[in-house]
N, C-alpha and C positions, 0 to 999 in steps of 0.2 A: 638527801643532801649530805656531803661530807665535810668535815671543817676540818683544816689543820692548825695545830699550835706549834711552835718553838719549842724547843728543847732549854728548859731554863740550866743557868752554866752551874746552876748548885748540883744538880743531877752527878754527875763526874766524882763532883770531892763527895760527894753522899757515898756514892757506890766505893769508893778510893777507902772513907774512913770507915766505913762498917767491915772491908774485907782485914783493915789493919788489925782493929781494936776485936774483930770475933776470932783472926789469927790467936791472939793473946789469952784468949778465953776468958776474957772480960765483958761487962757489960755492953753492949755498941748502944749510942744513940747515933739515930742514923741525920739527923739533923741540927747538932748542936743545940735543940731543946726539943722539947715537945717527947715523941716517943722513945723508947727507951728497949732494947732490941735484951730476952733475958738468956739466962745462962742454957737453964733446961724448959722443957715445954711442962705440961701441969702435971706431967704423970713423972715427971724427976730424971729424963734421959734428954740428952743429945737430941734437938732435932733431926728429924726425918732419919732417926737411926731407927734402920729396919731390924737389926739382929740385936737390939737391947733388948732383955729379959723383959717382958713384960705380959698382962694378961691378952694384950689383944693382938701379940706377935704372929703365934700360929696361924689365926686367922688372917692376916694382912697376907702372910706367906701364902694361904690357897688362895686370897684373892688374885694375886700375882700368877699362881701360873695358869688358873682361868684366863686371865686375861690375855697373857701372852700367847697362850694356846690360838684362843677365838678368835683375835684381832685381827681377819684378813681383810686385804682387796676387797674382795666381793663382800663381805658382810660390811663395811663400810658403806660399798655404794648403795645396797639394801637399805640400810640404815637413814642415810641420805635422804633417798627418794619416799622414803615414809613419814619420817617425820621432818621434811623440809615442805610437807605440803601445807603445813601447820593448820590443823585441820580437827586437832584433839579438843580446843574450847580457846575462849575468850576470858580474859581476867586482866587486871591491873597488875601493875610493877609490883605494887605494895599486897595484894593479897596473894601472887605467886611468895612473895618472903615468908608472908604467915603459911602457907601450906607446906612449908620446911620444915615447921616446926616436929614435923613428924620423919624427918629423915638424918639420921647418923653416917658418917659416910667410914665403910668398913676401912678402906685402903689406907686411911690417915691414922700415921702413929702416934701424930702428938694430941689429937681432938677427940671427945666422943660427947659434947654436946651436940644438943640440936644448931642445925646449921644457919641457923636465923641467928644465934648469937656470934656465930665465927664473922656474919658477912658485917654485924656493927661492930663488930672489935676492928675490923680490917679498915673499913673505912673511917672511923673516928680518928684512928691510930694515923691514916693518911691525912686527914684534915685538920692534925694536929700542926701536921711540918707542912704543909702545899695548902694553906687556907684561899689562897687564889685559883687553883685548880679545881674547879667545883666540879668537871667532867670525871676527872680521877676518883674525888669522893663516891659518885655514884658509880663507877666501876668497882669501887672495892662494898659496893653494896651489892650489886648486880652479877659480880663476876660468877658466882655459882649459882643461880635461879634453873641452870639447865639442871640441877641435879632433882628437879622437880619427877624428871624420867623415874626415878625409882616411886614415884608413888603408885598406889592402883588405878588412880584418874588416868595417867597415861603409860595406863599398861603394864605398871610395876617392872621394868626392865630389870635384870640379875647385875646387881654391882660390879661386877666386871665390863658391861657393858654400857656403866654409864661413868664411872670416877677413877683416881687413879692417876700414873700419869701416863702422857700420854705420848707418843712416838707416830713418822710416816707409816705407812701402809704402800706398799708398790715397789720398795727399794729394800737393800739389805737394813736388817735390825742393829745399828750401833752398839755397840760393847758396853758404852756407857747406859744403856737404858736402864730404870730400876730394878733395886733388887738380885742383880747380879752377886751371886753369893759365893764362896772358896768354901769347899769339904775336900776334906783330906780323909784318904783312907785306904790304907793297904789293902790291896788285890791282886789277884795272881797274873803273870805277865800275861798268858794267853787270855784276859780276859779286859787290859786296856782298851779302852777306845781309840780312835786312829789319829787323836790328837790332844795328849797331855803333856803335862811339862814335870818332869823329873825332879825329886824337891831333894830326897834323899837314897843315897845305896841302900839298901834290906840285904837279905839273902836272897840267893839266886832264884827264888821262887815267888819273891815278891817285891814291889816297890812301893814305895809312898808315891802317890800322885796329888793332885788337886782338880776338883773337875768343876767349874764352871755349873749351878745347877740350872740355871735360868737360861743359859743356851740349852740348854737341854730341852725346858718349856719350851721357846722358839723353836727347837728342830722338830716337835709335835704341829706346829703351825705349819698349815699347806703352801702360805706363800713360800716358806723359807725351802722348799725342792723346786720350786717353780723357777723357770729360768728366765722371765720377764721379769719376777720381782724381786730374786735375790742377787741383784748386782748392785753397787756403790750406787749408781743412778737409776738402775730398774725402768720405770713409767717415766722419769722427768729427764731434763737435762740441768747442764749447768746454768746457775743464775735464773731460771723458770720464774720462781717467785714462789713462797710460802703458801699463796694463794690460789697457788695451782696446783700442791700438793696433798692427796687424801691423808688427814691425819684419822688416828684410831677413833673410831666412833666413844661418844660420850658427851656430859653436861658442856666440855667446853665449845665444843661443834655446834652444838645443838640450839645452845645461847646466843653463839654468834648468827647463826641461822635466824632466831628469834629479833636482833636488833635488827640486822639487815635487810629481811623483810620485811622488815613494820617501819621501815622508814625513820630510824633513829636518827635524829642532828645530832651525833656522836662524829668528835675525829678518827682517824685514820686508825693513829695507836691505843685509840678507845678498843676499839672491833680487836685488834692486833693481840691486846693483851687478853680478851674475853677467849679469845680462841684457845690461843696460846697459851694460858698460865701454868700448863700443867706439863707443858713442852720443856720436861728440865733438863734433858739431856741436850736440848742446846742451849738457853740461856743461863747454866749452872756448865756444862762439861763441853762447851763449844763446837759439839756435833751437828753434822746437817747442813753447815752453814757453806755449802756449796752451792746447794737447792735455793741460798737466799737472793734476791736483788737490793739495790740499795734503799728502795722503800721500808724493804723489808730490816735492813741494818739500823735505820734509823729510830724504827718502832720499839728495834729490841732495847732501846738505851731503856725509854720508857716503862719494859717489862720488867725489865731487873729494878729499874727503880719500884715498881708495885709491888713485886716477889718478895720482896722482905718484909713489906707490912701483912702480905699473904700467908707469911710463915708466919713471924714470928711474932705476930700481935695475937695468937692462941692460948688461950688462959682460962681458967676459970674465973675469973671478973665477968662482971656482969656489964651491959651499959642497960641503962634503962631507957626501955624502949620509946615510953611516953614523951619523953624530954627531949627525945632529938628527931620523933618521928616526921612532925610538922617540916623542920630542915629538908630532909629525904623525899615528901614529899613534893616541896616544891622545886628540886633538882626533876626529881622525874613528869612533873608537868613542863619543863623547862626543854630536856631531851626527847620525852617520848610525849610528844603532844596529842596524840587519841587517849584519851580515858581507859578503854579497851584495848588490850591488843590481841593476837592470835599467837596460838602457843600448837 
């Protein structure tokens, strides 16, 4: 069964005042009380700034072009057809949390807690401002349970292949996807690629360029020579529906696979944002959004409205667990009414 809600009208000025006040690089709250949106994340940079200096840059960079590399068509559909049979075990909502506690998720610049504490900071943070929306609370609990994938229980899958963010599969690779990084570096003219942009004159033997490194990753991906997948529309048409488009295998596919099958009385923009969150190059840089239908338009208010407590409620604070388990608990006897479900 699926349930729809309303779009409450604070949504609008929510997303209206956080894009004002984080312009200014000031504090945002995004609700005129309650949560409070911070400057840097807990390691002291810019969120989701991938080229700040820091210890776990390197590594987020190989994650990236694994990922871009691997992420085709066909290992989607693979990916799909194995673990959509959901067929690996049986467990509760609440002991998939606690079996996080052993997963760190490489691709995130701002986090490197255990991920059971990112998913109570995310949802307390939302239950601060939306105390009425008690579906949303359990989504910002629930949104990343798919990252379960990296344990050995189910197979230890290679972080590339389960986190991150995420992008279509079947159509060309947008510009905007992460990571797209500028190197600049004199080389000799017979030795440009067949498409750079001119930054400065050198001497006749050499020019400054900039080269794009993460097209580069993508030009290693098999989709991107394939001439079914790398056109603007590739596999879809226009207004198709989100729902009809393979996105790159990972935790967010995976979870929504796991509601949907197990018969969640979850709404629309519930399932939407599960899939979704990590789709930033369209709800952050408005790519894609040709593939979308108007179900699809309306869910996204909801996701940008989550995305922020998704970001930016990552902190070293702690919440304790014991105090608001029982809460959590009876959200998920509420939405996922089998005690058990299949994973």
């Amino acid at each position: 069964m699926t349930i729809s809600y309303e779009m409450p009208a604070l949504g609008y000025e929510v997303e209206k005042k956080m894009q004002t006040q984080n312009e200014k690089g000031s504090v945002a709250n995004l609700s005129g009380s309650g949560f409070l949106m911070p400057d840097t994340n807990s390691f002291g940079h810019n969120f989701r700034d991938y080229d700040a200096e820091s210890a776990r840059r390197e590594g987020v960079e190989n994650f990236y072009r694994a990922n871009h590399i691997n992420q085709t068509y066909d290992f989607v559909n693979k990916m799909r057809e194995a673990y959509g049979k959901l067929n690996r075990m049986e467990m509760s909502i609440w002991e998939c949390c606690e079996l996080l506690n052993d997963v760190v998720d490489e691709s995130d610049p701002d986090l490197d807690e255990p991920q059971i504490e990112h998913l109570l900071q995310t949802a307390e943070a939302i239950r601060k401002d939306y105390p009425d929306q008690d579906w949303l609370h359990l989504i910002g609990l629930i949104h990343d349970l798919g990252k379960v994938l990296l344990h050995p229980t189910f197979g230890g899958l290679p972080q590339w292949a389960v986190v991150g963010d995420t992008f279509p599969v079947g159509c060309a690779f947008d510009e905007s996807i992460v990571h797209h990084k500028v190197v600049y570096a004199n080389v000799k003219m017979h030795q440009l690629p067949t498409k750079v942009s001119l930054l400065i004159g050198c001497p006749v033997k050499y020019v400054t360029v900039f080269i794009s490194m993460d097209a580069q990753y993508f030009k290693e991906n098999l989709d991107d020579s394939n001439p079914l997948y790398n056109t603007k529309y590739g596999a879809y048409s226009e207004g198709c529906g989100l729902n009809n488009v393979m996105m790159s295998w990972g935790h967010d596919d995976y979870m929504y696979l796991v509601a949907k099958e197990n018969n969640a009385n979850l709404p629309s923009a519930a399932l939407f944002i599960i899939r979704y969150h990590s789709f930033y190059s369209l709800h952050r840089s408005g790519a894609y959004r040709h593939l979308m239908n108007d179900e699809d338009v309306e869910n996204l208010k909801w996701l940008r409205i989550f995305n922020k407590y998704d970001l930016y409620s990552k902190s070293k604070v702690r919440i304790d667990i014991e105090i608001v388990k029982p809460y959590y608990l009876s959200l998920i006897d509420k939405y996922f009414p089998a005690k058990k479900i299949k994973w």
